[in-house]
C-alpha positions as CSV (number, residue, x, y, z in Angstrom):
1,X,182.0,14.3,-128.9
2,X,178.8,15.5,-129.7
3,X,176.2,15.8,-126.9
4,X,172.0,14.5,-127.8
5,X,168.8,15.5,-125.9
6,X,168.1,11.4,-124.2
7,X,164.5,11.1,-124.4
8,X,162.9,8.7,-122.6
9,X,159.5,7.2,-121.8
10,X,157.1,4.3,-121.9
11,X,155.1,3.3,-125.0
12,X,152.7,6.4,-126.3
13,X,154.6,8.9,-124.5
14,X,155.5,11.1,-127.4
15,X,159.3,10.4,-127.6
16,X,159.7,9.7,-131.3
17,X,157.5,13.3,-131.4
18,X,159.5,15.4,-129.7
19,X,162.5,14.2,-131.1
20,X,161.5,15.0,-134.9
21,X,160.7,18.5,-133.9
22,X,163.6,18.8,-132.4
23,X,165.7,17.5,-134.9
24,X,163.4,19.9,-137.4
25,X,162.9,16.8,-139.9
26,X,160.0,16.1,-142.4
27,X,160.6,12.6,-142.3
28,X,159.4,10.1,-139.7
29,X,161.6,8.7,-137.1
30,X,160.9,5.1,-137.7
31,X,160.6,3.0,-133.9
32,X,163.7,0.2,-133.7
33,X,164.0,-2.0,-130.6
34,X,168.2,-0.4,-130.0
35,X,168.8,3.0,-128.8
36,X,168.1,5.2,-131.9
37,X,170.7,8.1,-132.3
38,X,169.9,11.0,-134.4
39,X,171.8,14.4,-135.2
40,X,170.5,16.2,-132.0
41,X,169.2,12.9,-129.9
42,X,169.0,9.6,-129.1
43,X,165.7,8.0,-128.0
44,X,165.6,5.3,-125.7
45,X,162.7,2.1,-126.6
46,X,160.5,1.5,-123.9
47,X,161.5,-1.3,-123.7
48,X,164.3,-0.7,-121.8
49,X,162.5,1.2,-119.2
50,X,160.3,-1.6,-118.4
51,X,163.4,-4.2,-118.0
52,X,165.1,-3.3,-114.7
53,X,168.4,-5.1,-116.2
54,X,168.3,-2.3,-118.5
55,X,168.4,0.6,-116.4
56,X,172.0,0.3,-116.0
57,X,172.2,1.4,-119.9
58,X,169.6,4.2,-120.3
59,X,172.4,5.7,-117.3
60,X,175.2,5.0,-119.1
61,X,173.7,6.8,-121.8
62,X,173.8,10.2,-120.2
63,X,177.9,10.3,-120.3
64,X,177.1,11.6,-123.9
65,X,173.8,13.6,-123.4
66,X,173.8,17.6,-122.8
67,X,170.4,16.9,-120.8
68,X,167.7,14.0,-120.3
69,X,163.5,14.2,-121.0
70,X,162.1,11.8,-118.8
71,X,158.2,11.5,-120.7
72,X,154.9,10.4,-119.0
73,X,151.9,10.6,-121.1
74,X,148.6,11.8,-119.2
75,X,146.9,8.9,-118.8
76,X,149.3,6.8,-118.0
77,X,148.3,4.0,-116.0
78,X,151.4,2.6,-114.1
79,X,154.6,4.2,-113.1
80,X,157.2,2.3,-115.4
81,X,160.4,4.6,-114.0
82,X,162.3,3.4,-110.8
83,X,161.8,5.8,-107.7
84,X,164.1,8.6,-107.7
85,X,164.8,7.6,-111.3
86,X,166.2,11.2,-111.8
87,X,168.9,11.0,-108.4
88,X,171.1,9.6,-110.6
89,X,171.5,11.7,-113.4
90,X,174.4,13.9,-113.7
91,X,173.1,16.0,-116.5
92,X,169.9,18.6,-116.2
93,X,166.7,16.4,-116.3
94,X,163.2,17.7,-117.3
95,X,160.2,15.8,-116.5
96,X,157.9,16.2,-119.7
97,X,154.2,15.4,-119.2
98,X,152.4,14.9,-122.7
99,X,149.3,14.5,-124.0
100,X,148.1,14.8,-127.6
101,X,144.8,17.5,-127.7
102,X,142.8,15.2,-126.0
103,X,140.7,16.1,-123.2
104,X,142.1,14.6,-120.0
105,X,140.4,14.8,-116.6
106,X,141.4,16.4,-113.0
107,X,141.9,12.9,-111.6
108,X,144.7,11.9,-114.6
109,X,146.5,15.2,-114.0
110,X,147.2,14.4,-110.7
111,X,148.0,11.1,-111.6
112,X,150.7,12.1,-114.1
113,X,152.2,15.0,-111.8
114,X,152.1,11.6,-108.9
115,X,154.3,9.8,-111.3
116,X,156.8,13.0,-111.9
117,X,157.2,13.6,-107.9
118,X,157.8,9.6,-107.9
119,X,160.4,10.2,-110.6
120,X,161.9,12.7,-108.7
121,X,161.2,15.7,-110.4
122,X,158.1,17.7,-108.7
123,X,160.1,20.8,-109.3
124,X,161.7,20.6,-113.0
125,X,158.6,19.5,-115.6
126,X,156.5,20.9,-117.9
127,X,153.6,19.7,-119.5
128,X,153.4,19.7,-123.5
129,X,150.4,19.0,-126.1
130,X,152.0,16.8,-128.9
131,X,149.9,18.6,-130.9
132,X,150.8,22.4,-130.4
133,X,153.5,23.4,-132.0
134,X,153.7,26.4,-129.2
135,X,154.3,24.2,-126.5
136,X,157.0,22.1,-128.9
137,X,159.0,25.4,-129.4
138,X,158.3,26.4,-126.0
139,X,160.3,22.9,-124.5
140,X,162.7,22.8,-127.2
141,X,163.6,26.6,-125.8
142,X,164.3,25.1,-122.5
143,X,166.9,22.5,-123.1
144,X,170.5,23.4,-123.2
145,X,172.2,22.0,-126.3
């Protein structure tokens, strides 16, 4: 069985992004309300991040995942992961922290590194500009396939 990257991450955060550069395709990945699976990942809606019922399934998903991207977009304004969200994860998990070139203040930093520590991950993220292509190779040379 082949293993994906499983990227998730509330609306805005940059998921459908970072999974077209890593798949390496010209074409747009198109947003559907099901888990979308593509050559090299499968993206999970936000939807089921904000339905606690759901939570169940984004886990389930990591039986056929070589590592999981848990997003949060700079100025995000509520935590939309569980506490500890990360705990239960089995395969290497990277907290990603994106923005997208815009200029982002002191306060929403810390706000976005808060929401990582809540996730569980104060020692395994990064923090990536959509926009850069140097800081998309950079991640993408972090992840074990």
């Amino acid at each position: 069985m082949k293993k994906r990257v499983l990227i998730i991450g509330p609306k805005q955060s940059g998921k459908r992004e970072i999974a077209q550069y890593i798949e390496q395709s010209q074409t747009g990945i198109k947003k559907v309300a099901n888990v979308l699976y593509t050559e090299k990942t499968m993206i999970v809606p936000d939807t089921y991040l904000e339905s606690p019922w759901m939570h169940k399934h984004i886990i389930a998903l990591q039986q056929t995942a070589c590592c999981a991207l848990f997003l949060v977009p700079i100025q995000c304004s509520k935590v939309s992961y569980p506490p500890n969200f990360s705990k239960v994860f089995r395969v290497p998990v990277l907290g990603i922290i994106t923005n997208r070139g815009e200029v982002y203040t002191e306060k929403e930093q810390k706000q976005a590194v808060n929401v990582i520590d809540k996730i569980g991950l104060s020692k395994n993220w990064n923090q990536v500009d959509l926009e850069k292509e140097s800081d998309l190779e950079y991640l993408i040379n972090t992840l074990t396939f």
